[in-house]
Residue frames as qw, qx, qy, qz and C-alpha x, y, z in Angstrom:
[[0.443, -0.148, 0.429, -0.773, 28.67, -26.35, 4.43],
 [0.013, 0.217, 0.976, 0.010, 26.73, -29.55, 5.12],
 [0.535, -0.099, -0.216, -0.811, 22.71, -29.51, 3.86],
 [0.202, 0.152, 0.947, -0.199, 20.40, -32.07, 5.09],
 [0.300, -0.309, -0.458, -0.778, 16.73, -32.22, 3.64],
 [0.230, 0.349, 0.695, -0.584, 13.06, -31.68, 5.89],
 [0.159, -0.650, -0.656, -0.350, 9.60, -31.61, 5.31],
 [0.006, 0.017, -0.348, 0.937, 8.54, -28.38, 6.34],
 [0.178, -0.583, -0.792, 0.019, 4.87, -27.84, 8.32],
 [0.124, 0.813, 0.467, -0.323, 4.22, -24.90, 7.83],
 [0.544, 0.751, 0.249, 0.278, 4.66, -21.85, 5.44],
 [0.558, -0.473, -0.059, 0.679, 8.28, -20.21, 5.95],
 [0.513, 0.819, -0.067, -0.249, 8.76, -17.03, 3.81],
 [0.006, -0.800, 0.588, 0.119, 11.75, -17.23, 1.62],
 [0.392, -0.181, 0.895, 0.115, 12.04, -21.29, 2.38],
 [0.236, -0.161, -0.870, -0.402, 8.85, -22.98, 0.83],
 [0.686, -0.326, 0.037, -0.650, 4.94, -24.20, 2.23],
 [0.684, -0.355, 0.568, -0.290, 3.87, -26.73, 4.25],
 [0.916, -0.002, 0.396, -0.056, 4.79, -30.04, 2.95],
 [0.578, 0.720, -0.377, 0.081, 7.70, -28.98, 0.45],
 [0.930, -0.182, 0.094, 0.306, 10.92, -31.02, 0.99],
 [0.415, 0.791, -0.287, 0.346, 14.08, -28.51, 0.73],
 [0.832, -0.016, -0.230, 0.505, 17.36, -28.68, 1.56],
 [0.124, -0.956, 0.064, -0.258, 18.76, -26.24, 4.19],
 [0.442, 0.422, -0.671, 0.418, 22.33, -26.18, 6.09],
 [0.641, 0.025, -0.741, 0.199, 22.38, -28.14, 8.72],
 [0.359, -0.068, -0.625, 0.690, 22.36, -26.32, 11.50],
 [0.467, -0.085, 0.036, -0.879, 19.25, -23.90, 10.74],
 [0.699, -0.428, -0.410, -0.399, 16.94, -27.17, 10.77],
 [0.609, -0.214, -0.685, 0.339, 18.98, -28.50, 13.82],
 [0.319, -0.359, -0.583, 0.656, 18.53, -25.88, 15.87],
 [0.232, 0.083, 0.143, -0.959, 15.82, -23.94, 14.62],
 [0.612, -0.018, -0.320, -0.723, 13.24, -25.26, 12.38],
 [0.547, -0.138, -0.813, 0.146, 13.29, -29.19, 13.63],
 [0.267, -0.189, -0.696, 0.639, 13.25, -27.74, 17.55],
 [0.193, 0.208, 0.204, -0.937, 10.43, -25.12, 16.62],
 [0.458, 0.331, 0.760, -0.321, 8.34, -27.64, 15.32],
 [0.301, 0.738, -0.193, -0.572, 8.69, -25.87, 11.51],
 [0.512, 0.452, -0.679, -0.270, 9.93, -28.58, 9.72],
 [0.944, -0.142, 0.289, 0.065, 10.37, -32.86, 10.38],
 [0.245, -0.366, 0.810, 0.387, 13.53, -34.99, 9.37],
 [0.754, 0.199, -0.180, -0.600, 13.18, -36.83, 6.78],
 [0.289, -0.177, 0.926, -0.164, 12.21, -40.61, 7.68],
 [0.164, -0.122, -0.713, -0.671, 10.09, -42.83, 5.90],
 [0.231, -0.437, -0.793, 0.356, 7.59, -42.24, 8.45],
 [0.122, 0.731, 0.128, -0.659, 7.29, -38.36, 8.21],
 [0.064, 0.010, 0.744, 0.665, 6.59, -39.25, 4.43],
 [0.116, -0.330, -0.841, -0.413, 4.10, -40.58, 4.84],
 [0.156, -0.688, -0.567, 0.426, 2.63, -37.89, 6.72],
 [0.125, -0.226, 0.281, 0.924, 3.66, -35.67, 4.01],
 [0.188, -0.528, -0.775, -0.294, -0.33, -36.63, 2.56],
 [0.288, -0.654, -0.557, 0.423, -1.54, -34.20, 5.92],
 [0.193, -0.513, 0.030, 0.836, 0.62, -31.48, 5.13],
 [0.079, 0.199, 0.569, 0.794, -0.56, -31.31, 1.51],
 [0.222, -0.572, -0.780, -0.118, -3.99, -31.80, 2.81],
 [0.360, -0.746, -0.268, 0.492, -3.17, -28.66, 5.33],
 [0.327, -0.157, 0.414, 0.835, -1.68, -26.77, 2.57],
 [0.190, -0.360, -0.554, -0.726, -4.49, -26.52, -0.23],
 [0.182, -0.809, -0.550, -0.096, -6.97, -25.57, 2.60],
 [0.216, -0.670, -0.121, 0.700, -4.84, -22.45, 3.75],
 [0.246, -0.031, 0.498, 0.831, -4.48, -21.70, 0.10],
 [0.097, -0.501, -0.753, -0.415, -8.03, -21.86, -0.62],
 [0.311, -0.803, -0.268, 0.433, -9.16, -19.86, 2.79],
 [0.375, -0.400, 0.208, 0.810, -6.02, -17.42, 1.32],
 [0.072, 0.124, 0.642, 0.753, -7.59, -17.10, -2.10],
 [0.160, -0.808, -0.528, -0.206, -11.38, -16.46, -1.02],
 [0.326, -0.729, -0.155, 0.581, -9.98, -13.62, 1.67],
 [0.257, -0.216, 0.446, 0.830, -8.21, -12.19, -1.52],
 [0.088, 0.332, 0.673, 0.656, -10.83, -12.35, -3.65],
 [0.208, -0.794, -0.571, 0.015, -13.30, -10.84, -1.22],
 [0.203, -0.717, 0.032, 0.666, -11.08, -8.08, -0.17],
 [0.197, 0.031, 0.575, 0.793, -10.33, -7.44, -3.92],
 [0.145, -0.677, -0.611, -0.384, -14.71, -6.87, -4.41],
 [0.357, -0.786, -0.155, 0.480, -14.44, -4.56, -1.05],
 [0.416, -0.398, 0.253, 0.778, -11.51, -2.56, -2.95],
 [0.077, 0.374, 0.710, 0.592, -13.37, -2.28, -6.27],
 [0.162, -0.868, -0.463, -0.077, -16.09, -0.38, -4.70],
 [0.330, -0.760, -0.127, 0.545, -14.15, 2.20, -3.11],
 [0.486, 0.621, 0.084, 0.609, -13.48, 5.74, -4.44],
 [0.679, -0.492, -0.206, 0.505, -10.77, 6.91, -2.54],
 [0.216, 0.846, 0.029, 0.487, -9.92, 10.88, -2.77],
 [0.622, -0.406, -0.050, 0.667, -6.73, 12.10, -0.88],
 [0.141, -0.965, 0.029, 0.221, -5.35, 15.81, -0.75],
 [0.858, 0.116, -0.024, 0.500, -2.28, 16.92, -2.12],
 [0.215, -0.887, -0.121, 0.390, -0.59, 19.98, -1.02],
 [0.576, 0.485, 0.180, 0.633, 0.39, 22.34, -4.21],
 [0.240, -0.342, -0.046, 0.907, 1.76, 25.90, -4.17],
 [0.445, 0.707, 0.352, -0.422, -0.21, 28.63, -6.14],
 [0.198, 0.506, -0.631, -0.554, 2.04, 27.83, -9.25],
 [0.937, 0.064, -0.183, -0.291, -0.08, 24.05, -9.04],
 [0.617, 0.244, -0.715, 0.218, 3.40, 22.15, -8.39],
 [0.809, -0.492, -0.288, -0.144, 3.10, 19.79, -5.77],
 [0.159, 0.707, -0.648, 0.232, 5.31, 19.67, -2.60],
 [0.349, -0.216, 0.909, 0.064, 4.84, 16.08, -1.92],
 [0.349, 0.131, -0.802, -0.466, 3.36, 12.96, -3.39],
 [0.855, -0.281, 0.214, -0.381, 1.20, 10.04, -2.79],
 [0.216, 0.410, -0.883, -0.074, 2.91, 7.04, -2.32],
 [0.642, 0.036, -0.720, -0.261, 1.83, 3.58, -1.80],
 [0.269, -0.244, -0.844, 0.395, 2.20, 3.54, 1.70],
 [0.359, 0.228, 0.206, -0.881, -0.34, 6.77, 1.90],
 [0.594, 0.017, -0.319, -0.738, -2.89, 4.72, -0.20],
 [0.503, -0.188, -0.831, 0.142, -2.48, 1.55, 2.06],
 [0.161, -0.110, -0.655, 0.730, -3.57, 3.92, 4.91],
 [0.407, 0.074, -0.381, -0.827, -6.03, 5.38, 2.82],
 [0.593, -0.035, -0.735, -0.327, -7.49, 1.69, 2.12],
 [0.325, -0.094, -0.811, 0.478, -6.90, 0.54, 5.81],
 [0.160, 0.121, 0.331, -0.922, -9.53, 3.78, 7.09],
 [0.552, 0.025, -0.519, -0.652, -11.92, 3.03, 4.11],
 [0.714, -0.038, -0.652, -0.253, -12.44, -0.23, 5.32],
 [0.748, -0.570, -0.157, -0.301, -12.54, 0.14, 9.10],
 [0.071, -0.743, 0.601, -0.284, -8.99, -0.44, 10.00],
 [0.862, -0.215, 0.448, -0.103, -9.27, -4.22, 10.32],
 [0.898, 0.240, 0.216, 0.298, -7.58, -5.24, 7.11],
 [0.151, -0.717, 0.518, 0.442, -3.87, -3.75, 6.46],
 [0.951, 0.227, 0.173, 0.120, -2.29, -4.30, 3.54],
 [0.822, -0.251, 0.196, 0.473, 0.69, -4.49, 2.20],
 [0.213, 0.813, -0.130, -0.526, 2.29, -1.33, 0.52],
 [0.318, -0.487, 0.738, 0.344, 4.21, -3.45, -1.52],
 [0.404, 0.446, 0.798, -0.039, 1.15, -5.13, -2.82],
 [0.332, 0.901, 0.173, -0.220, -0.02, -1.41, -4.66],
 [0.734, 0.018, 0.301, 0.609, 1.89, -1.33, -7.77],
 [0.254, 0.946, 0.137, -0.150, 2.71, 2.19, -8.80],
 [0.829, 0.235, -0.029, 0.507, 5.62, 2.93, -10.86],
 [0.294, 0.277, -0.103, 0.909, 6.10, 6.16, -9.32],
 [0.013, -0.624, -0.524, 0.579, 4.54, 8.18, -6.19],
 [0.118, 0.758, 0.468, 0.439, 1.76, 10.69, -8.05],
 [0.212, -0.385, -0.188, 0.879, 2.57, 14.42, -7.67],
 [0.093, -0.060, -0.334, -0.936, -0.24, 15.19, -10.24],
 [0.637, 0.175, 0.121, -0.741, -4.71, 16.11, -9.95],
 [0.575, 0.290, -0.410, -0.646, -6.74, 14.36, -11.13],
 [0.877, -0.045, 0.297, -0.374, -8.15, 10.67, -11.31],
 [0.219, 0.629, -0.744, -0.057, -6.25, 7.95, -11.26],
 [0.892, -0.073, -0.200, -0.398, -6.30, 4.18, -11.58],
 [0.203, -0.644, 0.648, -0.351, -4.00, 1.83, -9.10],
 [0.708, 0.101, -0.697, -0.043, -3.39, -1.82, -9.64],
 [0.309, -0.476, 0.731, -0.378, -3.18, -3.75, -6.27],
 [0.514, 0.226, -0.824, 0.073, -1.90, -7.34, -6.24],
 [0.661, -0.568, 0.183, -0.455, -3.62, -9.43, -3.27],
 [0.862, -0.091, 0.495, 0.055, -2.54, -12.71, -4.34],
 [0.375, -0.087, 0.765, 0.516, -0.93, -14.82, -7.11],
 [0.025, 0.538, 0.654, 0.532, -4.19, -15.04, -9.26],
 [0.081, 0.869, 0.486, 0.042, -6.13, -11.65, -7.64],
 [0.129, -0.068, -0.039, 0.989, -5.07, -7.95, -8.50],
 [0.144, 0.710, 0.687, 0.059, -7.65, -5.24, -8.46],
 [0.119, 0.379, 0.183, 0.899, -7.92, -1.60, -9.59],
 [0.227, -0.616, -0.422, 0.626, -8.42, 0.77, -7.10],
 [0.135, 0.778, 0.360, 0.497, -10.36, 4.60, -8.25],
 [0.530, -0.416, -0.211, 0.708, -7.85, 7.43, -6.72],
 [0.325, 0.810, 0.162, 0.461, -8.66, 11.05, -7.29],
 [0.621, -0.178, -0.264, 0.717, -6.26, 13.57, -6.10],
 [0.108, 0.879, 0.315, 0.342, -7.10, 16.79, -5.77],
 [0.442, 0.155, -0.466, 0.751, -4.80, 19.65, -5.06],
 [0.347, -0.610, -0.630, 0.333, -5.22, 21.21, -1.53],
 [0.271, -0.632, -0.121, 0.716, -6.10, 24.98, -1.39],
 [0.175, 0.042, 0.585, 0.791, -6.24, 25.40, -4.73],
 [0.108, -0.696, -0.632, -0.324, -10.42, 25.99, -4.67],
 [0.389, -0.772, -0.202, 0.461, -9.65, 28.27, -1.09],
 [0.245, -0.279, 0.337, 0.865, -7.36, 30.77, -3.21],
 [0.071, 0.377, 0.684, 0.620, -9.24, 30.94, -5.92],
 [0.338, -0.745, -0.573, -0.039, -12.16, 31.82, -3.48],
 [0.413, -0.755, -0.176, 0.478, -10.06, 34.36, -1.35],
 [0.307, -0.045, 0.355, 0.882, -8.82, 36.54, -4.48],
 [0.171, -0.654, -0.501, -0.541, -12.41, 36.78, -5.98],
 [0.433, -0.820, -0.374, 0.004, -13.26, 38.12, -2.54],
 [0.543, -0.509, 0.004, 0.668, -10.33, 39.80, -2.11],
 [0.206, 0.140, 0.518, 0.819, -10.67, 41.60, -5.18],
 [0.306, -0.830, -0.346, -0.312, -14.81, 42.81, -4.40],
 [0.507, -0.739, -0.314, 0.314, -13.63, 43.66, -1.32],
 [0.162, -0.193, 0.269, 0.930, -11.00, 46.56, -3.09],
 [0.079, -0.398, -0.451, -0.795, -13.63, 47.53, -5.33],
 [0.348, -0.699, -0.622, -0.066, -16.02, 47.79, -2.40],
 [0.412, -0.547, -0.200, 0.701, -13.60, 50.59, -0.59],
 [0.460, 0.719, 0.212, 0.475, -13.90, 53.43, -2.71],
 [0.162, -0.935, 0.235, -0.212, -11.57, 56.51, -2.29],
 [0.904, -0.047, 0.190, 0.380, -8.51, 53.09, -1.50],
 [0.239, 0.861, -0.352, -0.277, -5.27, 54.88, -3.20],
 [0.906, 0.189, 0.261, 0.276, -3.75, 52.40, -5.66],
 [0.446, 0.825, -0.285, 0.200, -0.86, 55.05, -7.34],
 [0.756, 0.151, -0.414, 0.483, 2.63, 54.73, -6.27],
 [0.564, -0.780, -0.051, 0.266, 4.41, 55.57, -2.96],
 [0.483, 0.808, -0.121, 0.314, 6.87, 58.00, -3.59],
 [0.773, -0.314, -0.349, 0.426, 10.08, 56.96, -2.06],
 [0.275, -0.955, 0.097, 0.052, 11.93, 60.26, -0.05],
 [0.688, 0.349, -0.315, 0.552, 15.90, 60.81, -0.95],
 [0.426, -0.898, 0.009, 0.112, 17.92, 62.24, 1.27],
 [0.543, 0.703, -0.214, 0.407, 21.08, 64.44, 0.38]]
């Protein structure tokens, strides 16, 4: 397969950022990235315009890296308590996962900033109580630690409806608690 090299102008995933020079097969710059304005040939003209792109680069980075670092101080403040739904042995019958604490994060904060589930590193969705701490990657250089308590659902409501269910037998007096004698028949 023939490669040719460009100066790409803007950030592709997967390819590179704005001013990087890579080599791609021929036909994706001809008839995508070149015609979609994503990349230049390279001439010694769109060198020397390679000075713009750099110049357009390190201010999206920078813009990228305050937005990170501010949403990272937003995230830090939040303690974020989700439900989990156990049986009355305590075992859960699902989890949280990573996209339930991006939605989590996304409500917290007014539903303007999504992020990326992919971004919340857990090494495993949580099926257990209790208070938990939750890396989340914004950027290259920001991660921040997110405060997650789970608590199981129903588990205080039971507890409550036994104690009352229990006065409420002792409150009936004359109740018949002995056995039910079953009838044979011959």
């Amino acid at each position: 397969m023939a490669t040719t090299e460009v100066i790409l102008t803007e950030k592709i995933e997967n390819l590179g950022a704005e001013a990087d020079l890579v080599k791609v097969r021929a036909g994706f710059a001809r008839n995508f990235l070149i015609p979609n304005g994503k990349a230049l040939e390279v001439t010694p003209v769109t060198l020397r315009r390679v000075n713009l792109l750099k110049a357009k680069r390190a201010e999206r980075e920078a813009r990228e890296l305050n937005e990170a670092e501010d949403l990272s101080r937003r995230i830090a403040k939040l303690k974020i308590q989700i439900e989990l739904e156990t049986g009355e042995t305590g075992k859960a019958f699902g989890s949280v996962t990573a996209s339930d604490i991006a939605a989590r994060i996304k409500s917290e904060l007014g539903g303007k900033i999504e992020i990326d589930r992919h971004r919340i590193q857990l090494e495993r969705p949580i099926k257990e109580s209790g208070s938990h701490e939750i890396i989340i990657k914004l950027h290259s250089d920001v991660s921040t630690k997110l405060n997650l308590i789970v608590k199981a659902k129903g588990s205080d409501d039971k507890s409550e409806a036994s104690e009352s269910g229990e006065a409420h037998e002792e409150k009936a007096p004359g109740s018949y608690k002995g056995k039910v004698k079953a009838k044979h028949s011959k």
